[in-house]
C-alpha positions in Angstrom: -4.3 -14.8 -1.9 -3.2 -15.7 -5.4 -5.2 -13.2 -7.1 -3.6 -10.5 -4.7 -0.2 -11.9 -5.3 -0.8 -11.6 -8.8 -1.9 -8.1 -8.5 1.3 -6.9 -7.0 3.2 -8.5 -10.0 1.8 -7.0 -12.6 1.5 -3.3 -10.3 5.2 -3.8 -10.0 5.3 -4.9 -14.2 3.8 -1.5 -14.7 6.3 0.3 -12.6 9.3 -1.4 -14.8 7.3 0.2 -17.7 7.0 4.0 -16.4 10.7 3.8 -15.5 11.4 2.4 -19.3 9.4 5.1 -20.3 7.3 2.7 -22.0 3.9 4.2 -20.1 2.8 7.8 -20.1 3.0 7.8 -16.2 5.5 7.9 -13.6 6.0 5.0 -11.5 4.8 4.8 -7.5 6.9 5.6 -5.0 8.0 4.2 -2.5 5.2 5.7 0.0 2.6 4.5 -2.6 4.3 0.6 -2.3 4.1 1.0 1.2 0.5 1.9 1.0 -0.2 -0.8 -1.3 1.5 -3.3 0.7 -0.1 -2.5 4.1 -3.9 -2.5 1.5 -3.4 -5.6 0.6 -2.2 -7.1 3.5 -4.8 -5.8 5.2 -7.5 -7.6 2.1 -6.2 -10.8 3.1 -6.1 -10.3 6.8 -9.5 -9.2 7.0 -10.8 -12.2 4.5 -9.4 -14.5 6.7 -11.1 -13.1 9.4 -8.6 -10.9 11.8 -9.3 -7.4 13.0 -8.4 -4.3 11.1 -5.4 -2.5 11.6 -4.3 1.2 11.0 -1.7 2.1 8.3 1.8 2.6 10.1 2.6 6.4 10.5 -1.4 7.3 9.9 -2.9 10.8 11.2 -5.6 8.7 12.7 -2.5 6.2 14.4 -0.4 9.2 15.6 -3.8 10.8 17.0 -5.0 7.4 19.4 -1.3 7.3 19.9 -1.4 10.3 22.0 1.2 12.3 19.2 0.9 15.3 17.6 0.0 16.1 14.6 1.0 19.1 12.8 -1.1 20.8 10.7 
């Protein structure tokens, strides 16, 4: 759980950077944080045994949710 904390620090380092303009990329977004977020949380969850779990607001969630899904 460490390592993974440690990998969201220095993710987030490297945002602080593109938004210096101190890396020749953009930073994430905030859908991008939210994926990472719900990845790693789901890393951990998993190593520690627990089912997995769809990303919130997925194509595959709003499909076994009955929704529809434009396209």
């Amino acid at each position: 759980m460490d390592d993974l904390r440690r990998l969201v620090s220095l993710l987030d380092l490297a945002d602080d950077f593109c938004r210096q303009q101190r890396l020749l990329t953009i930073a994430r977004d905030a859908r991008l944080r939210d994926f990472q977020s719900w990845l790693l949380a789901e890393m951990a969850a998993q190593g520690s045994g627990a089912e997995p779990s769809l990303l919130p607001g997925s194509v595959a969630r709003a499909t076994l949710e009955g929704d529809q899904v434009a396209g």
